[in-house]
C-alpha positions as CSV (number, residue, x, y, z in Angstrom):
1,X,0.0,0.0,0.0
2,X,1.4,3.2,-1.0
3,X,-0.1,6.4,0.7
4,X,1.1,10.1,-0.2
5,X,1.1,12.7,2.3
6,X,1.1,16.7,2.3
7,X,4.8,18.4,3.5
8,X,5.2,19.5,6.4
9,X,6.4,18.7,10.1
10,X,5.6,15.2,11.5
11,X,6.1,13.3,14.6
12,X,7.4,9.8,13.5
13,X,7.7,7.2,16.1
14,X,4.9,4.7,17.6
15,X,1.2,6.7,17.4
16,X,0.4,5.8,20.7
17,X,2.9,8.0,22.3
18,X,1.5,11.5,21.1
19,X,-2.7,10.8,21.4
20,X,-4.3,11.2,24.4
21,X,-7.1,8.1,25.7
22,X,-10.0,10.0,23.4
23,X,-8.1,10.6,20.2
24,X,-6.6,7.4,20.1
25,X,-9.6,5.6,21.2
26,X,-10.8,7.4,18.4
27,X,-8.4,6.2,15.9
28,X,-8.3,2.6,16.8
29,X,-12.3,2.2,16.2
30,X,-11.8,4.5,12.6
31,X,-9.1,1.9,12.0
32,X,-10.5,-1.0,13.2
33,X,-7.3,-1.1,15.6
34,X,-5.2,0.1,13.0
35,X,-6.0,-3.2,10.8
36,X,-6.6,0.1,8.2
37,X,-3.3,2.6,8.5
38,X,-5.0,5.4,7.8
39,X,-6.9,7.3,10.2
40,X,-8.4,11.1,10.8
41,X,-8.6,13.5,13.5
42,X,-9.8,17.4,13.0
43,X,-9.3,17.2,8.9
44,X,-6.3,15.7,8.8
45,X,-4.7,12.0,8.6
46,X,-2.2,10.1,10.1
47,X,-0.5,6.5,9.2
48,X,0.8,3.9,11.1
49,X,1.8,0.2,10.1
50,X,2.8,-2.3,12.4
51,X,5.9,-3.4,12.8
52,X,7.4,-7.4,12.4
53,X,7.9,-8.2,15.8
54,X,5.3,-6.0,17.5
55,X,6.8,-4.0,20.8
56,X,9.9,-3.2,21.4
57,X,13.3,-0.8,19.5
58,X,13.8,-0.5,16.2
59,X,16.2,1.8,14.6
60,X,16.0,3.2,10.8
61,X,18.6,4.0,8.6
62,X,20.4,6.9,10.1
63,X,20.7,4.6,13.8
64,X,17.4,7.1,15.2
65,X,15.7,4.5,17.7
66,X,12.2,4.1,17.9
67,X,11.0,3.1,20.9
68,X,7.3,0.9,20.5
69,X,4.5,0.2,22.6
70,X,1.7,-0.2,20.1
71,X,2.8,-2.5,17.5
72,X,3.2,0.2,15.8
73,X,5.3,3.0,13.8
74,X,3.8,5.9,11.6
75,X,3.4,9.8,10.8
76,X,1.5,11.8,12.8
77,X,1.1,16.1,11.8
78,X,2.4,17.6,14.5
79,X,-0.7,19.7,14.6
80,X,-2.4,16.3,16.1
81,X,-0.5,15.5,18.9
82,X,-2.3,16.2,22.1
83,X,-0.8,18.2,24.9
84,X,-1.5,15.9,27.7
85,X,0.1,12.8,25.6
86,X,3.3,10.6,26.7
87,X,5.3,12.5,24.0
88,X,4.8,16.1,25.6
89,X,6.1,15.2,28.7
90,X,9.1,12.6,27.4
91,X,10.1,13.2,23.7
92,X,12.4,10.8,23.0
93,X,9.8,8.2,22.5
94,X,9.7,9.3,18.5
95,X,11.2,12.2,16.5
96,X,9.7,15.3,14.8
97,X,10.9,15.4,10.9
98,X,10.3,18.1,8.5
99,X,9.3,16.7,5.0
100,X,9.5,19.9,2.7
101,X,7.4,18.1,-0.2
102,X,5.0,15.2,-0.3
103,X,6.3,12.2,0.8
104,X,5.1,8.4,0.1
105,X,4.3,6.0,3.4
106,X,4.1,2.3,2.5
107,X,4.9,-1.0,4.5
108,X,5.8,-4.0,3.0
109,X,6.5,-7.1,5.1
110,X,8.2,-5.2,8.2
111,X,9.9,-3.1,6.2
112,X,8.0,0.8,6.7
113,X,9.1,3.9,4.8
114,X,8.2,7.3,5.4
115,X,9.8,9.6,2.7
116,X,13.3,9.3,3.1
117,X,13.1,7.3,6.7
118,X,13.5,3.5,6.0
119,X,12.8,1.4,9.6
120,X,13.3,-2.1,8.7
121,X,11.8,-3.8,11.8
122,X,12.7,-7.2,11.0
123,X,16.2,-6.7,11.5
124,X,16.5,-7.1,15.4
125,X,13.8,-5.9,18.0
126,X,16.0,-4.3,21.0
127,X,13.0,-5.2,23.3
């Protein structure tokens, strides 16, 4: 599945991290649980595919670590994230990446790209 998003800043990292309870209560019944990547809060949408080996640290190709708790990694607008989420208060649990043009998201087997980020999370899980 290959999705196309709008430039601009985004929080990469596990979803769960940067939603509080509502909003990603919200998101997992849109998504079925994320069983559909895309979801939509307040206009706008946000991806996230699941990783190979569920929870735990995976790194992409620049050695950034992304910690999971979700199953999950994706792109979230930075415009989304809630002010009362984990990520507010601890932000090393993802990173925030500017993506000056559109950018492709697509997931293939464990292996997630997001523009120019490639996490392969079946190459070790650092749980």
């Amino acid at each position: 599945m290959d999705i196309r998003m709008p430039p601009g800043q985004y929080y990469v990292g596990d979803p769960c991290y940067v939603f509080n309870r509502k909003h990603w209560d919200e998101l997992g019944a849109q998504t079925n649980w994320f069983d559909r990547s895309v979801g939509e809060l307040n206009g706008q949408k946000m991806i996230a595919f699941g990783t190979a080996y569920g929870d735990g640290l995976y790194s992409d190709q620049n050695g950034r670590m992304y910690p999971v708790d979700a199953g999950l990694i994706g792109v979230v607008p930075v415009e989304l994230i809630d002010d009362d989420c984990t990520f507010s208060h601890s932000p090393d649990c993802g990173h925030l990446i500017d993506f000056p043009q559109e950018f492709h998201c697509w997931e293939m087997e464990g292996n997630l790209k997001f523009g120019v980020i490639c996490i392969d999370t079946r190459k070790g899980n650092e749980e």
